[in-house]
C-alpha positions, 0 to 999 in steps of 0.5 A: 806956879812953883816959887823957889827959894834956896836955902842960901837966898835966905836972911841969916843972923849970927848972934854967936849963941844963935844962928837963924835963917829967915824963911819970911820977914822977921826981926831986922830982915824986912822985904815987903815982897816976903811978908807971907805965904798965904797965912804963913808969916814965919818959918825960921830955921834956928841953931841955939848953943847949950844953954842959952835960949830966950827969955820970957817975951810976949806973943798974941793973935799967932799960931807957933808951932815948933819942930824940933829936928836935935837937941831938946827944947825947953818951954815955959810959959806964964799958963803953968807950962812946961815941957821938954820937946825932941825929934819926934815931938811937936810944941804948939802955942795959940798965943790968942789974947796974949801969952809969955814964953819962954824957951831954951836949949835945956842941954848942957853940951848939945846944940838945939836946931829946930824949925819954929813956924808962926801962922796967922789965926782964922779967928781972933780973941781965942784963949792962948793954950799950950800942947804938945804931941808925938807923932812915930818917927820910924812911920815917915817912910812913904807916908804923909804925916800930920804932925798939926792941922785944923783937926788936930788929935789928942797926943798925936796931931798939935790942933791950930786955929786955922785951916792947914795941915802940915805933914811930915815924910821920907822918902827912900832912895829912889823912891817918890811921893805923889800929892795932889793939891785940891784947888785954892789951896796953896802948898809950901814944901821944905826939904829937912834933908837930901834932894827931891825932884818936883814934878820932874823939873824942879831940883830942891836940895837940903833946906830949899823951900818951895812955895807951890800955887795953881799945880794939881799934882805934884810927884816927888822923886830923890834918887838918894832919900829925902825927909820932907815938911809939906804945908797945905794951906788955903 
């Protein structure tokens, strides 16, 4: 089963300094039917004006990972942190037994857009944590990338506390990418830029998303280049 959902279908918010699209259920958008994907419960893709961010507020029991795809992400948080994240990087937060943050777009004259991804932990009552990684953006050609998972690796691979991988890839003008999905697992597949083509049938443009059941394979085409995030998830 392959469940679509375009890039215009999503709930967006325009508070001015903040423009957002709601992949799930958040904030004033409530759908019962759109809670989750598996343990996926947010996905919200976010345009934030020079300057301005959020302020400190609570989180807890929820993995936060941000990819940041321009501008830079200043983070703060009440463990100490603080960091600067860009394209190429990767923040990820376990708010386990609770954590304040903040974070804001640090620049003076850019706007900051990233995509920041909240998943329910399989564990409760871990100590809430902060890193953040790189992974090699000129090494996403005709790759699976992991940029977190369950494994995790120091510097390179954000660790979370659930059983998931999330990869990053490109591929070229008419070019594919082949995955197979082990069986129970469930998919999501979200298109960062260009078209892709799945599994011959199934047209995503720039910011659909697809969330994928019960399919061994998929081959994934574009005819003019695609940047891709893959979610595995059980």
């Amino acid at each position: 089963m392959i469940n679509v959902q375009r890039a215009k279908d999503r709930y967006s918010a325009d508070h001015g300094w903040l423009k957002s699209n709601f992949s799930f259920s958040f904030a004033d958008y409530h759908d019962p039917d759109n809670m989750a994907f598996g343990p996926m419960r947010v996905l919200n893709d976010d345009s934030i004006a020079p300057t301005k961010g959020f302020g400190m507020h609570p989180h807890r029991e929820m993995e936060i990972v941000t990819l940041v795809l321009e501008g830079e992400l200043e983070h703060q948080d009440s463990l100490g942190n603080r960091a600067v994240t860009r394209w190429g990087g990767i923040q990820r937060m376990s708010a386990g037994t609770g954590v304040f943050h903040s974070e804001y777009n640090s620049s003076a004259t850019e706007t900051l857009d990233l995509l920041q991804m909240w998943f329910i932990p399989a564990v409760k009552g871990v100590d809430p944590s902060y890193e953040t990684t790189e992974f090699d953006k000129d090494d996403l050609v005709g790759k699976w990338v992991p940029i977190a998972s369950s494994a995790g690796e120091a510097g390179k691979v954000a660790h979370v506390h659930q059983d998931m991988t999330i990869y990053l890839t490109e591929i070229s003008s008419e070019g594919s990418m082949d995955y197979k999905q082990p069986a129970g697992r469930k998919v999501f597949l979200f298109v960062l830029e260009g078209e892709v083509e799945v599994n011959g049938e199934t047209r995503l443009a720039r910011r659909d998303a697809a969330r994928i059941e019960d399919v061994a394979e998929l081959t994934l085409g574009s005819g003019a280049g695609a940047r891709l995030m893959l979610i595995d998830l059980p």
